[in-house]
Backbone as ProteinMPNN parsed JSONL, in Angstrom:
{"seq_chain_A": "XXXXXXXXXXXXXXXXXXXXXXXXXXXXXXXXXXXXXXXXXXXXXXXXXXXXXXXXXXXXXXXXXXXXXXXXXXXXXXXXXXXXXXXXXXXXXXXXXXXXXXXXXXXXXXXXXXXXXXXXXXXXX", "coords_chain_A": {"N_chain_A": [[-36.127, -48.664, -54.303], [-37.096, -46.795, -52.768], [-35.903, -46.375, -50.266], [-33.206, -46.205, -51.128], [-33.885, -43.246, -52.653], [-34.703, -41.938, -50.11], [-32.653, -42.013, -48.255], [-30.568, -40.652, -49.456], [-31.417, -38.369, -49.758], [-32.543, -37.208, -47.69], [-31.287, -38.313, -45.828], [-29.434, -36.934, -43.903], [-31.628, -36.413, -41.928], [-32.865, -38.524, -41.258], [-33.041, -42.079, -40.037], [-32.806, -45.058, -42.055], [-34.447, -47.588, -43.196], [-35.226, -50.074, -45.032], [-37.926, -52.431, -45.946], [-39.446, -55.848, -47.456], [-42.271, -57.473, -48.207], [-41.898, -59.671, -49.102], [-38.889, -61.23, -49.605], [-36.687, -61.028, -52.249], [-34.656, -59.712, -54.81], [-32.945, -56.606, -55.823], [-33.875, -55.358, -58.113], [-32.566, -55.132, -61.954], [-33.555, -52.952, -63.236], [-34.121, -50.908, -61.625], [-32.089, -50.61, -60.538], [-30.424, -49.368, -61.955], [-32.319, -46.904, -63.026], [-32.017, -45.433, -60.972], [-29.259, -44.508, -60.961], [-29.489, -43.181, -63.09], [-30.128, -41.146, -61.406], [-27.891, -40.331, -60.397], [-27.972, -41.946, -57.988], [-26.549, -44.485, -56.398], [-27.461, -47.901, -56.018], [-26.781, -50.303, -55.948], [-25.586, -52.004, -53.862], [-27.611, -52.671, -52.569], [-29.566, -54.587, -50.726], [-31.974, -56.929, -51.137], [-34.641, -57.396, -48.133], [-36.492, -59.066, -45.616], [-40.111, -57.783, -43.853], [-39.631, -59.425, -41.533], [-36.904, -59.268, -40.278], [-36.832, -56.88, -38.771], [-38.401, -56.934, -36.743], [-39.856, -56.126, -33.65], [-37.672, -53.447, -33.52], [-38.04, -50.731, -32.776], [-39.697, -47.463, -34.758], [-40.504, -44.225, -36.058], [-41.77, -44.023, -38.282], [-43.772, -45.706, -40.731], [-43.711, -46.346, -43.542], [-45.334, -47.702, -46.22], [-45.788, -48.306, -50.049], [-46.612, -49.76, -51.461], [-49.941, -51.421, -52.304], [-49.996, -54.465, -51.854], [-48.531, -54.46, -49.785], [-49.328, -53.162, -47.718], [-51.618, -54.305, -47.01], [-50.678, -56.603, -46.158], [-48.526, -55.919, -44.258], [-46.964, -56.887, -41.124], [-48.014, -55.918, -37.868], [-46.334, -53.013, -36.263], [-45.646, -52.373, -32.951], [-45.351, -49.67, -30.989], [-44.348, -46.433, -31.339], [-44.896, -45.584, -33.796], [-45.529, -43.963, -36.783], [-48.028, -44.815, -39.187], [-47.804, -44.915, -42.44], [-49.336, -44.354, -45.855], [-48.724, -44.777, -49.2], [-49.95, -45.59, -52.491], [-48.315, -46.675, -55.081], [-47.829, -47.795, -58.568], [-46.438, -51.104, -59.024], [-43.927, -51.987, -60.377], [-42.992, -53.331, -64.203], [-43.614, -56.993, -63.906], [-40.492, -58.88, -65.135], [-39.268, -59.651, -68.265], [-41.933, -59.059, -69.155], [-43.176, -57.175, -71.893], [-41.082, -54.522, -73.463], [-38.054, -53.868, -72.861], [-37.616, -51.023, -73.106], [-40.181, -50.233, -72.435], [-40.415, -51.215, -70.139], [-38.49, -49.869, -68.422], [-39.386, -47.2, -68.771], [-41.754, -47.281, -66.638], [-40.151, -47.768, -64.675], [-38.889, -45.121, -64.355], [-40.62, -43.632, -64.429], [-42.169, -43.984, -61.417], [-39.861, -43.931, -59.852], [-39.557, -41.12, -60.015], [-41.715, -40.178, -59.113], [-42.19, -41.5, -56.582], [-39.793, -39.964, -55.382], [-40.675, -37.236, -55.368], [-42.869, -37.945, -53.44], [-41.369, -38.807, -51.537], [-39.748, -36.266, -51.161], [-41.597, -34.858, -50.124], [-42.748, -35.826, -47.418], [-40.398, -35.763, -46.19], [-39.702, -32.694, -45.762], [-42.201, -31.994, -44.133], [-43.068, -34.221, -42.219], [-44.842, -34.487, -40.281], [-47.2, -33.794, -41.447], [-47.83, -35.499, -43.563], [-49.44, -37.446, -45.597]], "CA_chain_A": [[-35.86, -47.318, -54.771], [-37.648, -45.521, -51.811], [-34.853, -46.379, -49.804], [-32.168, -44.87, -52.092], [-34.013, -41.875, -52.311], [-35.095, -41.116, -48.939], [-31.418, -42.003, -47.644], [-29.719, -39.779, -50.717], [-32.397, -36.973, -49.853], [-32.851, -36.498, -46.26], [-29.774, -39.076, -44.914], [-29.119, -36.734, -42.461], [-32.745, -36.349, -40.652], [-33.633, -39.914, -40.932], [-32.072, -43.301, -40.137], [-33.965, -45.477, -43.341], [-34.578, -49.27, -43.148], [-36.607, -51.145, -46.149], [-37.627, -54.302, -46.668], [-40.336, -56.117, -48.373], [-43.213, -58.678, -47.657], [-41.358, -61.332, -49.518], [-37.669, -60.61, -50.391], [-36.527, -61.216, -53.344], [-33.647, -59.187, -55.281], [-32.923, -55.817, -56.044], [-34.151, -55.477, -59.769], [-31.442, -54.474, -62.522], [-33.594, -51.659, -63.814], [-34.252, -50.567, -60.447], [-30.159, -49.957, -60.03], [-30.071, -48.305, -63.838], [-33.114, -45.656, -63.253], [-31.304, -44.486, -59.819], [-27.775, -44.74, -61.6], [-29.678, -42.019, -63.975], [-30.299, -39.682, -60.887], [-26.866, -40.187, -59.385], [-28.243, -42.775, -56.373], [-25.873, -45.797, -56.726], [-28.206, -48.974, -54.961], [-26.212, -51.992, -56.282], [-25.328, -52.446, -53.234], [-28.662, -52.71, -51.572], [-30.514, -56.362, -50.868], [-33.934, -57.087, -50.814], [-35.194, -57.649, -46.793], [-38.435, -59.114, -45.268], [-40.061, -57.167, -42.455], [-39.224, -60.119, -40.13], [-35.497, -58.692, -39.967], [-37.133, -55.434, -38.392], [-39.776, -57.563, -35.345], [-39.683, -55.627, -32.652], [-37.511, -52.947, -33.627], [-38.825, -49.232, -32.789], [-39.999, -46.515, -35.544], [-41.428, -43.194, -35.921], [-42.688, -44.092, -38.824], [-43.536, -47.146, -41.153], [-43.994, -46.17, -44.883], [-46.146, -48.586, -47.223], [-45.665, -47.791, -50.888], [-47.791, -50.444, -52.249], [-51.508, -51.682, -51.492], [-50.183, -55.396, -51.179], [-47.691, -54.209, -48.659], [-50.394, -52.301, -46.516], [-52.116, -55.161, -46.593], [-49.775, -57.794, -45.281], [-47.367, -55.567, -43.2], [-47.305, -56.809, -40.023], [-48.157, -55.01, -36.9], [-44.899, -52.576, -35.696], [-46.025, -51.742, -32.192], [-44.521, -48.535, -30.428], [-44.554, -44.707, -31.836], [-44.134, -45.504, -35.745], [-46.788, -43.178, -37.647], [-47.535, -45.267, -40.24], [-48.437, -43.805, -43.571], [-49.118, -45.128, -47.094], [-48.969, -43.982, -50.559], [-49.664, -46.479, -53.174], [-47.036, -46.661, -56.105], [-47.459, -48.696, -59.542], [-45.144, -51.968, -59.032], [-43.151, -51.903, -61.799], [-43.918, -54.77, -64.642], [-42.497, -57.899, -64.028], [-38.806, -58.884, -65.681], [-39.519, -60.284, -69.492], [-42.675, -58.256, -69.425], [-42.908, -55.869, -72.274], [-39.839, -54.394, -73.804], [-36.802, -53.125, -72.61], [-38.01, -49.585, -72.647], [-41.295, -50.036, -71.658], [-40.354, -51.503, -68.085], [-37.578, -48.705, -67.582], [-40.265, -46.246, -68.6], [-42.453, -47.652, -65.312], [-38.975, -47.468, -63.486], [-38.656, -43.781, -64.091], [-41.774, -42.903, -63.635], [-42.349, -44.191, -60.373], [-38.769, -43.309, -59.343], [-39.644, -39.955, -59.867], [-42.88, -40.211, -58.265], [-41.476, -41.446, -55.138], [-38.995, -38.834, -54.884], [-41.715, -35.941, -55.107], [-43.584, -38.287, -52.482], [-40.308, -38.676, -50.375], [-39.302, -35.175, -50.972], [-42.675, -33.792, -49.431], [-42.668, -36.397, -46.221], [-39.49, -35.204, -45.36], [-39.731, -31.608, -45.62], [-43.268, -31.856, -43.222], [-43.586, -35.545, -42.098], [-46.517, -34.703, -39.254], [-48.188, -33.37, -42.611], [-47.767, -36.495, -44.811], [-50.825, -38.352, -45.045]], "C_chain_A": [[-36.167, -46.304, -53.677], [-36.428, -45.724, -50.418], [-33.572, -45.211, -49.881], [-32.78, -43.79, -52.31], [-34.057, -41.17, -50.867], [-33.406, -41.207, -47.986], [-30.305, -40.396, -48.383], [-30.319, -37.654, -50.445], [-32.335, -36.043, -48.556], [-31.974, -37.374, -45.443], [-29.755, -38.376, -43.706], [-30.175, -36.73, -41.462], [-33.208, -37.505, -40.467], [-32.77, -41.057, -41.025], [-33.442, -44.197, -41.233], [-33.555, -46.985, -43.267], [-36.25, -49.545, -44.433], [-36.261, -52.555, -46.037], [-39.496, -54.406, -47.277], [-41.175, -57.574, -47.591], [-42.608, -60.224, -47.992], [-39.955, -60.626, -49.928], [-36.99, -61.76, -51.239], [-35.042, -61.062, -54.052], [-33.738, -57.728, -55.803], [-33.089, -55.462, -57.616], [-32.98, -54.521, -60.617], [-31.715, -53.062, -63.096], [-33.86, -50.978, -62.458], [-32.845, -49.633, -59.867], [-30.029, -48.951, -61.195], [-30.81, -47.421, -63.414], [-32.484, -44.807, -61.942], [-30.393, -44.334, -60.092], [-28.251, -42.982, -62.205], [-29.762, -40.566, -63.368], [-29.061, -39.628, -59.793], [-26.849, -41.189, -57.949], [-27.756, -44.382, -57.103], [-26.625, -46.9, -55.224], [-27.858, -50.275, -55.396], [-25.814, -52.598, -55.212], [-26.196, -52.857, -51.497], [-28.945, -54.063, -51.938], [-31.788, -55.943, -50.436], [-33.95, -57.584, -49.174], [-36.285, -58.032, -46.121], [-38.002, -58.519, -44.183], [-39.451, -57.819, -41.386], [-38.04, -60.002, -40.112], [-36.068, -57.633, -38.999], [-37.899, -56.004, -37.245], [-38.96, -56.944, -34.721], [-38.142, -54.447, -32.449], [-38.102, -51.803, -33.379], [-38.913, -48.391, -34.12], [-40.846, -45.746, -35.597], [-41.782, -43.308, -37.019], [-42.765, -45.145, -39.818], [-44.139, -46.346, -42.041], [-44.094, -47.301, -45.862], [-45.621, -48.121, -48.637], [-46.343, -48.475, -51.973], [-48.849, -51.333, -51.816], [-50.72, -53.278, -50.783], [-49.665, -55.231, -49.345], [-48.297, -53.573, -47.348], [-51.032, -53.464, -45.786], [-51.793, -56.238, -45.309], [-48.847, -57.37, -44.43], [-47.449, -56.378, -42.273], [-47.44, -55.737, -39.177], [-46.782, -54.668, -36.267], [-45.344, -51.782, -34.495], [-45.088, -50.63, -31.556], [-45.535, -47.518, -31.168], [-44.928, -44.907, -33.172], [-46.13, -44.995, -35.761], [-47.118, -44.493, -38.999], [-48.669, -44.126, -41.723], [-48.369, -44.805, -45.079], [-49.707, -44.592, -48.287], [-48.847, -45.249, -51.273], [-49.27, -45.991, -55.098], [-47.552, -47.864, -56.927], [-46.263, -49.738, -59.143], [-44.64, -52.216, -60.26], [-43.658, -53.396, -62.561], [-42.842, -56.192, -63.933], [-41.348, -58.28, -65.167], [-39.693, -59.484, -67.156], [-41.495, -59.695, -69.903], [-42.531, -57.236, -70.373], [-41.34, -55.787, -72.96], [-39.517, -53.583, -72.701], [-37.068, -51.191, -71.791], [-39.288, -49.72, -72.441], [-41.117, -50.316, -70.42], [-39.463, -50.492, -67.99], [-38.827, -47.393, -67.923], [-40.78, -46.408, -67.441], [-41.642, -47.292, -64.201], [-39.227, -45.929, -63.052], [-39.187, -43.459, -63.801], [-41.933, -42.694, -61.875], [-41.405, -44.095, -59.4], [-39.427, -41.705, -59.192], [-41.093, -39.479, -59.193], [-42.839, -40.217, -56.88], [-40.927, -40.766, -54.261], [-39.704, -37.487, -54.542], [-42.267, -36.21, -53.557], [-42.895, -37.745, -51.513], [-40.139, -37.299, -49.68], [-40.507, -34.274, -49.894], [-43.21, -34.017, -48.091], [-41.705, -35.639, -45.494], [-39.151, -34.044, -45.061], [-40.868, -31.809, -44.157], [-43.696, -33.15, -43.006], [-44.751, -35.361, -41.426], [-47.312, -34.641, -40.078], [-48.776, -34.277, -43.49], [-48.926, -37.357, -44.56], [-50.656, -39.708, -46.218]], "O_chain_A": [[-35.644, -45.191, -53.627], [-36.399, -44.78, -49.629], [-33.174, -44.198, -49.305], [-31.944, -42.913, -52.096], [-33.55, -40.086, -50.581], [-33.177, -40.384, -47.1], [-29.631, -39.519, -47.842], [-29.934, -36.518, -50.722], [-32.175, -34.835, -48.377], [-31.952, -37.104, -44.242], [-29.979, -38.91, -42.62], [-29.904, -36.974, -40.286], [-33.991, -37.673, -39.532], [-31.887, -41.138, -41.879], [-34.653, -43.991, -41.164], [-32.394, -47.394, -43.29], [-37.457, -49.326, -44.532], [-35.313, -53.34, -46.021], [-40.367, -53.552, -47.439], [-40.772, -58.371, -46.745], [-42.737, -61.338, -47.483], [-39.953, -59.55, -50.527], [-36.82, -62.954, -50.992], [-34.252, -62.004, -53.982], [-34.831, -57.555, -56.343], [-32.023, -55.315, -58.214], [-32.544, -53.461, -60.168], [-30.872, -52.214, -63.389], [-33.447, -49.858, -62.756], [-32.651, -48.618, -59.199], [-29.512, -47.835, -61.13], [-30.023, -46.505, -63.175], [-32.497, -43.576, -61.967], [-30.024, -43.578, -59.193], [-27.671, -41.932, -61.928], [-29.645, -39.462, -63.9], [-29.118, -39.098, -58.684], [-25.974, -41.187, -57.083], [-28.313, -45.106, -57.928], [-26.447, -46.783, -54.011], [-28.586, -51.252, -55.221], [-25.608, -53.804, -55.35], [-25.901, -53.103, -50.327], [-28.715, -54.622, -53.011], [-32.357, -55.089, -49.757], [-33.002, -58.345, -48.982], [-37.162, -57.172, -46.038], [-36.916, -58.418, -43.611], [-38.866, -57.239, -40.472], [-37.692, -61.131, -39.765], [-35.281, -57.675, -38.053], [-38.061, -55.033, -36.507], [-37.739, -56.945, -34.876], [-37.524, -54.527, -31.387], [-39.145, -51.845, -34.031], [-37.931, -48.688, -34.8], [-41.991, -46.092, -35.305], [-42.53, -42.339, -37.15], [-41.673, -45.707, -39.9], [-45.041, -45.608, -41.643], [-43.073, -47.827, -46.307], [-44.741, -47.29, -48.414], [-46.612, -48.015, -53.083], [-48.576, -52.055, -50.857], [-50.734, -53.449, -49.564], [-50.119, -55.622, -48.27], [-47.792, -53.532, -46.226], [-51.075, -53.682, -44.575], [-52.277, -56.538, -44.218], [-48.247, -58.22, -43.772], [-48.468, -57.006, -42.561], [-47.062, -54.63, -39.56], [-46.069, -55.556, -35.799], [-45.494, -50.577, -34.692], [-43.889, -50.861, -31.712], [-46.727, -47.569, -31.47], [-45.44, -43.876, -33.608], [-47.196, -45.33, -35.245], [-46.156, -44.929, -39.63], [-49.557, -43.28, -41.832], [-47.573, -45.715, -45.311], [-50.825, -44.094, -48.423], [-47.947, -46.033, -50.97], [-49.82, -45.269, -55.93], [-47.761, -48.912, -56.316], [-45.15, -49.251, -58.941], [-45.316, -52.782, -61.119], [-44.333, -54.287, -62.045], [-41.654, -56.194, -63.611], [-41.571, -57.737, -66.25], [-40.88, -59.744, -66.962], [-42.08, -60.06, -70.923], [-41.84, -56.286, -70.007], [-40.563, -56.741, -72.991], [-40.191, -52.91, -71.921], [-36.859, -50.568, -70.749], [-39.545, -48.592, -72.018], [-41.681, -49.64, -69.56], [-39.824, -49.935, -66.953], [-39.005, -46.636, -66.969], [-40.302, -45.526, -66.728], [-41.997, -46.755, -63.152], [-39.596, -45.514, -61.953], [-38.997, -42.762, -62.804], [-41.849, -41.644, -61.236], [-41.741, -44.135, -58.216], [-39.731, -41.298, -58.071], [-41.303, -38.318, -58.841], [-43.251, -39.35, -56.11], [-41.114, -40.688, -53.047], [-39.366, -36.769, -53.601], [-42.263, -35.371, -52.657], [-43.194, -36.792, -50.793], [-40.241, -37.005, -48.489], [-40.274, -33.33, -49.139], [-43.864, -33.174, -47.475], [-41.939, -35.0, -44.468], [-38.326, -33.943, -44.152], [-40.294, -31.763, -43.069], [-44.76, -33.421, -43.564], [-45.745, -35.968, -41.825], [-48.337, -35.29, -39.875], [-49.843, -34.116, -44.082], [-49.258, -37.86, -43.487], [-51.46, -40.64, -46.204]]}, "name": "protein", "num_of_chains": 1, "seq": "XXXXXXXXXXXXXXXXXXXXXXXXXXXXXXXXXXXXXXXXXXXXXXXXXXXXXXXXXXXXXXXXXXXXXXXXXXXXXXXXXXXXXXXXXXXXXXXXXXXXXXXXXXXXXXXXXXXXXXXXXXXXX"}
């Protein structure tokens, strides 16, 4: 999701690469709660960092503790920065609307986050 927003948001000031410690699949409520704010990501895949080794970045954004944890090291410029985000429940967890509740939330959480990196990134802590 922090993808699709920060591409949808600030596209033009930033080139945006995600991936994940383990990749996986792009979750179906994941595509539905960005569907709801206009950001079509059906056509995003899940990515591990090791696509990205030795790539350059000004900045490496975490969004959840495991992920801080286990990043690897991205040597160069990259700021890194990390905000930790609820991971949504897992699939058959819960009902229906209780996991898209988690979606939205944390969709819209993100986007505040996103929105306030990319206005003043040196600022973003």
């Amino acid at each position: 999701m922090a993808e699709g927003l920060l591409r949808h948001d600030a596209g033009d000031r930033f080139e945006v690469e995600s991936a994940g410690t383990k990749a996986s699949h792009v979750r179906p409520e994941a595509i539905a709660v960005m569907g709801e704010v206009g950001i079509d990501i059906s056509g995003h895949r899940s990515k591990n960092v090791s696509e990205f080794q030795g790539q350059p970045f000004d900045y490496l954004i975490t969004v959840c503790d495991n992920a801080r944890e286990t990043c690897p090291v991205f040597f160069g410029a990259a700021k890194q920065l990390h905000h930790s985000f609820e991971d949504p429940p897992p699939p058959n967890t819960g009902s229906d609307e209780e996991r898209m509740t988690v979606f939205r939330r944390v969709r819209d959480e993100l986007r505040n986050w996103l929105h306030n990196f990319a206005e003043r990134p040196e600022e973003t802590r």
